[in-house]
C-alpha positions as CSV (number, residue, x, y, z in Angstrom):
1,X,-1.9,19.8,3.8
2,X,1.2,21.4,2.4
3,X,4.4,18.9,2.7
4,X,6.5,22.5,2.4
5,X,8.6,22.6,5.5
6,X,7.0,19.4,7.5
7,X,9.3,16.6,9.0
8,X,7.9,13.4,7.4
9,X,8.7,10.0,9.1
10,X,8.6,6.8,6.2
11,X,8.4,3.4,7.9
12,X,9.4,0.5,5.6
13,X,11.4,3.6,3.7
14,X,13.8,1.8,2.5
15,X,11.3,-0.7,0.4
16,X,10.1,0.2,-3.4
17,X,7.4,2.4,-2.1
18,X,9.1,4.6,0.6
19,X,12.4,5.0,-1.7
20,X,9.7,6.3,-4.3
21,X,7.5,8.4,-2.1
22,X,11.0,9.8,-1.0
23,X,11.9,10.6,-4.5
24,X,8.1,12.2,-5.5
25,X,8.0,14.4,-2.4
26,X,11.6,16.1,-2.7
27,X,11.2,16.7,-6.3
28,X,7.4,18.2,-5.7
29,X,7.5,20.0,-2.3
30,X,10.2,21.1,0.1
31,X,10.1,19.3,3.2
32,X,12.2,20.3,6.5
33,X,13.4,16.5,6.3
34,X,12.2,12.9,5.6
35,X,13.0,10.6,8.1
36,X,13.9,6.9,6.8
37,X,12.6,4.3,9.6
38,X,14.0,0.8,8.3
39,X,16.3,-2.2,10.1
40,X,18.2,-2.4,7.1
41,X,21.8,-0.8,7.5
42,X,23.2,-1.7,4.0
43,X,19.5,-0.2,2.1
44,X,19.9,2.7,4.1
45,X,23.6,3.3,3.3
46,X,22.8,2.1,-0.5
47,X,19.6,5.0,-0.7
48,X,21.9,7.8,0.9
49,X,24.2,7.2,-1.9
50,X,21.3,7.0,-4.8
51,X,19.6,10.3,-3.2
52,X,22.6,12.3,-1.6
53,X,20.2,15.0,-0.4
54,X,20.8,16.5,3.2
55,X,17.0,16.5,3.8
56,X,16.8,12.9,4.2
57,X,17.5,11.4,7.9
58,X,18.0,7.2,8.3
59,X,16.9,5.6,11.5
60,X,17.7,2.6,12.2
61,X,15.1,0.6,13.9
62,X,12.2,-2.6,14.2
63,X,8.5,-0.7,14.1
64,X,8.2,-3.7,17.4
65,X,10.5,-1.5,18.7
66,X,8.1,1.0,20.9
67,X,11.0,3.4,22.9
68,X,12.5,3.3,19.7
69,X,9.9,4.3,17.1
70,X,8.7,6.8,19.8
71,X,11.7,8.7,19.6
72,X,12.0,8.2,16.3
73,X,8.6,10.2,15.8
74,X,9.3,13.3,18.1
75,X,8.7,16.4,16.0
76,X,6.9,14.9,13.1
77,X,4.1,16.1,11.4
78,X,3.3,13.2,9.2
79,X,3.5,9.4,9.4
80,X,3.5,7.1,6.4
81,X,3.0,3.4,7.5
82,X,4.4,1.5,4.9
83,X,6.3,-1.5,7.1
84,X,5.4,-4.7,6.7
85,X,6.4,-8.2,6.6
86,X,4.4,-8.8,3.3
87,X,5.3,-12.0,1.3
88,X,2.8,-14.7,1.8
89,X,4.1,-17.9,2.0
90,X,6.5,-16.4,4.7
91,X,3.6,-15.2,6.8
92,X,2.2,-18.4,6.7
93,X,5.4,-20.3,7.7
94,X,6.5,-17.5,10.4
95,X,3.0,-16.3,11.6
96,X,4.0,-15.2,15.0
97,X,6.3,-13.2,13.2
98,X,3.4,-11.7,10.9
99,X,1.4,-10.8,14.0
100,X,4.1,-9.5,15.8
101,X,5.2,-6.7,13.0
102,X,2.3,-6.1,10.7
103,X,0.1,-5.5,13.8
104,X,2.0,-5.2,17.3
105,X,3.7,-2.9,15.3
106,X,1.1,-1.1,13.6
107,X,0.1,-0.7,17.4
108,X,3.1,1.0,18.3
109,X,3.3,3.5,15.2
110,X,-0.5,4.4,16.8
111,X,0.7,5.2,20.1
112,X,4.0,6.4,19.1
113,X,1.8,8.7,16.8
114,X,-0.7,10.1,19.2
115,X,1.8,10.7,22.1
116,X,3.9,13.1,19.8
117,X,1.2,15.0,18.4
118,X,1.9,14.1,15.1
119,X,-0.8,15.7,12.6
120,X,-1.3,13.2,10.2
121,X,-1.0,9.2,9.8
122,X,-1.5,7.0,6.9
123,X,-1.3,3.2,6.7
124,X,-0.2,1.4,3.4
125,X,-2.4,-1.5,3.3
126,X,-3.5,-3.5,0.3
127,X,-6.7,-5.6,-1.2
128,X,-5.3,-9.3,0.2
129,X,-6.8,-7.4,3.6
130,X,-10.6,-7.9,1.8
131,X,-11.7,-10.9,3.2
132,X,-8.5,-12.5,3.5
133,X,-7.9,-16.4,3.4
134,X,-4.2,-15.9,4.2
135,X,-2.6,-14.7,7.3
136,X,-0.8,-12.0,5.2
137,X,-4.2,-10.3,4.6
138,X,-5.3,-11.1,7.6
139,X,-2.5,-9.0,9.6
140,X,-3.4,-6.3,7.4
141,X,-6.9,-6.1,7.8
142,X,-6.3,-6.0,11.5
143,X,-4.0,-3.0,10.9
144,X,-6.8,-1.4,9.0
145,X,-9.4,-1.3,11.6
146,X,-6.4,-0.4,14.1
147,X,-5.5,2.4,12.3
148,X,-9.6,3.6,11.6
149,X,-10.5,2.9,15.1
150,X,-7.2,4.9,16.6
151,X,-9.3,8.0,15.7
152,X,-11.9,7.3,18.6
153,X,-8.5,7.2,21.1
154,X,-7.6,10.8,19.6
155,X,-10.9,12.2,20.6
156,X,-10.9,15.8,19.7
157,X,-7.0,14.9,19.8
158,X,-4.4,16.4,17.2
159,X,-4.0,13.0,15.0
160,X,-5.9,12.0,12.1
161,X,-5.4,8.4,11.4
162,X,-6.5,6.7,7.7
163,X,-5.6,4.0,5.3
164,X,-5.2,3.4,1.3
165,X,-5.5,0.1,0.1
166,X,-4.7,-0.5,-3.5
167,X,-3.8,-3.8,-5.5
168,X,-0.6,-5.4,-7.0
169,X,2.3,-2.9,-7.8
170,X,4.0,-3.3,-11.3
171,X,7.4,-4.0,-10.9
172,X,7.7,-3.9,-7.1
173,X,10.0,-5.9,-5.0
174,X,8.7,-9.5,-4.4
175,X,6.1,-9.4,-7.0
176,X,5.5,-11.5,-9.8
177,X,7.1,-9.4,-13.1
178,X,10.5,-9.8,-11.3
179,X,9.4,-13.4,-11.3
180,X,8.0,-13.7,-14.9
181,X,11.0,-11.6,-16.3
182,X,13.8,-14.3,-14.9
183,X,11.6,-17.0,-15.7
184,X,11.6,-15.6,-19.2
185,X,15.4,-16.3,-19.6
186,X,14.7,-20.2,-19.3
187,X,11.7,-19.8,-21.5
188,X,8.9,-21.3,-19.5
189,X,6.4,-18.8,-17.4
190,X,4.5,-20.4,-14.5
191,X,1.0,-19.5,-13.9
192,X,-0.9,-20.6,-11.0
193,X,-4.8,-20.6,-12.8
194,X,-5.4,-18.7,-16.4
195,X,-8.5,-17.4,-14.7
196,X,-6.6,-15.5,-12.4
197,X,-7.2,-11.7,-12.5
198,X,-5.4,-8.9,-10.6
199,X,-6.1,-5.0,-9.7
200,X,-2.5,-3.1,-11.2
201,X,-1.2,0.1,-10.2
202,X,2.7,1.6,-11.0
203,X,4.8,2.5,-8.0
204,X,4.5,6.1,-9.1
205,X,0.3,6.1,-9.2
206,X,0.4,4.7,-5.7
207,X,2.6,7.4,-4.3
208,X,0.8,10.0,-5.8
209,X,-2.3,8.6,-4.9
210,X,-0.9,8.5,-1.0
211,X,0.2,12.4,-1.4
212,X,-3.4,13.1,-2.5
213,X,-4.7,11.3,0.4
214,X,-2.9,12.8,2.9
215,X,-3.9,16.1,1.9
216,X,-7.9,15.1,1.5
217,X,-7.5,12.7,4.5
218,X,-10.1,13.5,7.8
219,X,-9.2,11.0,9.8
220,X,-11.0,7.6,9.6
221,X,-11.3,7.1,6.4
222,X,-9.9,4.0,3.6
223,X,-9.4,5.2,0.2
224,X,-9.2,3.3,-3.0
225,X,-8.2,4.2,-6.3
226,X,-9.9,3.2,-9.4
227,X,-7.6,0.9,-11.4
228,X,-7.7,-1.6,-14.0
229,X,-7.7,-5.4,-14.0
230,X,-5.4,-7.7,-16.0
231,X,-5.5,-11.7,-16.6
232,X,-2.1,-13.3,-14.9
233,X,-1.9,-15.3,-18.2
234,X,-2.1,-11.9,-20.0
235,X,0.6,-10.4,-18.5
236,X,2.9,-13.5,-18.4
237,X,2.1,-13.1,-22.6
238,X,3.2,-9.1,-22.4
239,X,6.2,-10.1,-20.7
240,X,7.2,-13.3,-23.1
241,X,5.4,-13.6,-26.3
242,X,7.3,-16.8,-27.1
243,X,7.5,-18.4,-23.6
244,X,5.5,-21.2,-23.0
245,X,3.1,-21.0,-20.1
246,X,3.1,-24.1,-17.5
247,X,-0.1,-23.9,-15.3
248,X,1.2,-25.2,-11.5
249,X,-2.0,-24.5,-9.7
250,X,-3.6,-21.8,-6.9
251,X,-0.8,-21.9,-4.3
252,X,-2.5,-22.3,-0.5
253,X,-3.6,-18.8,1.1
254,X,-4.3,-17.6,-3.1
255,X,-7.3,-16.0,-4.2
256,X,-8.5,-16.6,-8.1
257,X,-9.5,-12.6,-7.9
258,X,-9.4,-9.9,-5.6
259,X,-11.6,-7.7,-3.7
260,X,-11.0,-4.0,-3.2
261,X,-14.1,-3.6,-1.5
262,X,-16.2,-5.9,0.2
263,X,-20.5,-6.2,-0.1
264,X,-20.4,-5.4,3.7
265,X,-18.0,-1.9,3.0
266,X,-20.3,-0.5,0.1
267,X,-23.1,0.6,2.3
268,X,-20.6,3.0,3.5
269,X,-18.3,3.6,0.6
270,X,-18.4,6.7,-1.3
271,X,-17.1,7.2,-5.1
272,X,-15.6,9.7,-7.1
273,X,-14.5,9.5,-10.7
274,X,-10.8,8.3,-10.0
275,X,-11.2,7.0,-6.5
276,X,-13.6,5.5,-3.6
277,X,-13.6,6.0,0.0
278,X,-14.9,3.9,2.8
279,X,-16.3,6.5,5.4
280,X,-15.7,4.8,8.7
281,X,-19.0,4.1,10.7
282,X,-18.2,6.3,13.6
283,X,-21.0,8.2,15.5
284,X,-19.2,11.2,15.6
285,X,-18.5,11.2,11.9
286,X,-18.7,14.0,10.3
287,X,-21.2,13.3,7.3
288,X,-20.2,16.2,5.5
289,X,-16.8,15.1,5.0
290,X,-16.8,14.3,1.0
291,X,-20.5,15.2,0.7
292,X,-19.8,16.2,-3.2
293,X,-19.1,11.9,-4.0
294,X,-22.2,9.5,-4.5
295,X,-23.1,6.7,-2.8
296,X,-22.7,3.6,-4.7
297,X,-25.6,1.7,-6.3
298,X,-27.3,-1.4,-4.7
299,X,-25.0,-4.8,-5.8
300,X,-21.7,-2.9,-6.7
301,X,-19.3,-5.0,-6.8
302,X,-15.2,-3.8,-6.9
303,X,-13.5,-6.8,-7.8
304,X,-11.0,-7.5,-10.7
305,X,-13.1,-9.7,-12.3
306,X,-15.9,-7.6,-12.3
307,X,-13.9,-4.5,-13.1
308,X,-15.2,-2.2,-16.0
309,X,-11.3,-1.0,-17.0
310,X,-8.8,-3.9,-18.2
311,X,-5.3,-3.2,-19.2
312,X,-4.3,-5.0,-22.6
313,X,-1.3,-7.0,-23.4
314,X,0.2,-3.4,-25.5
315,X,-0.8,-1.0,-22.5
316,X,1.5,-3.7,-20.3
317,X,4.2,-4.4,-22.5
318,X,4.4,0.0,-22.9
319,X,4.2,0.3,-18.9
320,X,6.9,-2.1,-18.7
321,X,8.9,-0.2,-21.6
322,X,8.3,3.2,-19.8
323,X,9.4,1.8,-16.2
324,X,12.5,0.5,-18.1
325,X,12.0,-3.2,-16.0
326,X,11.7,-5.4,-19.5
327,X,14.8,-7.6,-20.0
């Protein structure tokens, strides 16, 4: 699919990943317009300042909102998902409000989606969604299979409806380099377990990845970049050589490593070099869709302990450097 002269609705565009996606897709292609969907009126005004490009529209509004993200959607060609209440500990203290957003929502964006014809859908989902132990992931697993299954509602429909889910982004907002870089300034670096290991992916990867997606996309599908793993305690080091490192314990609804995909999802998972993708196990799907990938081997395993590509303590501290987000 060609983003040349398409009107593109963001959700959550107003959040590291829609403000980038915003930024890729205007320099790279020439959309009609890009409409921000966000309940944030100071972001908003503060990203039509930083862009100042006429192509860009900014709606205010809740994805719970149904009239409002249906009218928000009339027109569009292409949905990116990309709301979502995401921090953990405030899923777990608010969880009605969790439910109520990441999937009543996600519900909404669906219908809103298939009653305006929009062409092409993708949800922004991550790997706490692999057998989550937190409500967090949990929310977004439910979105996953709501945004897989929303195919079979389509039928022979105009709307294709898939996911990406990809691990922690460097640098985002909420995640733990902000963290270790003020923590830095007093000199002491908390670090829940040194065993603990993590999937990483730049802000820019993941949006290109989502443009690739969208164009390769079928409808039904989950796709899943290939990226490397790094120790917590490793990157605290990258951030602050000299810091000391205070070990505080796994927080409740943590995981020691992450899953990408799950034993049950690799009977169904296909891989290319730079990427995977879990077909969805529809009757009607259509087997030849990505018949050039393999089928993966007996036992794989896609966690970031298990990973076979690890990002050292120099490739971190020059992807800090390049992003320009060291102190």
């Amino acid at each position: 699919m060609n983003f040349n002269n398409k009107i593109i609705l963001v959700t959550g565009g107003t959040g590291s990943f829609g403000q980038k996606f915003t930024q890729v897709v205007l320099k790279k292609y020439k959309p009609k317009a890009i409409r921000i969907f966000s309940r944030g009126e100071f972001l908003q005004w503060e990203m039509a300042k930083k862009f100042n490009d006429s192509r860009l529209r900014f709606l205010i509004g809740d994805i719970r909102d149904k009239d409002r993200i249906y009218r928000a959607m009339n027109g569009v060609n292409i949905v990116v998902h990309a709301a979502a209440l995401k921090q953990i500990t405030t899923a777990e203290y608010n969880p009605i409000e969790a439910v109520r957003t990441n999937i009543l929502g996600t519900v909404n964006v669906i219908d809103a989606a298939i009653d305006n014809n929009v062409e092409k859908a993708i949800f922004i989902s991550t790997d706490k969604a692999v057998n989550p132990i937190n409500l967090y992931g949990a929310t977004k697993l439910c979105a996953e299979k709501l945004f897989v299954q929303a195919n079979s509602y389509t039928g022979w429909g105009k709307t294709k409806f898939s996911c990406v889910r990809y691990g922690n982004v460097i640098g985002s907002r909420g995640s733990v380099v902000p963290l270790f870089l003020e923590q830095k300034e007093k000199g002491v670096l908390t670090v829940t377990d040194k065993r603990m290991t993590r999937f990483w992916i730049t802000l820019e990867q993941g949006v290109n990845f989502v443009i690739n997606c969208i164009e390769k996309m079928e409808g039904g599908e989950i796709f899943i970049p290939k990226i490397p793993s790094m120790k917590v305690i490793d990157l605290a080091k990258a951030i602050a050589t000299e810091a000391k490192i205070k070990i505080n314990g796994i927080r409740p609804g943590e995981k020691l490593h992450e899953v990408l995909v799950s034993p049950e999802e690799v009977k169904h998972t296909k891989g290319f070099d730079k990427y995977l993708v879990i077909e969805p196990e529809f009757l009607f799907w259509n087997k030849v869709n990505f018949k050039e990938d393999k089928s993966l081997p007996v036992g794989f395993k896609y966690s970031s302990d298990a990973n076979k590509e690890w990002l050292t303590k120099e490739q971190m501290k020059k992807i800090l450097k390049d992003l320009k987000i060291e102190k």
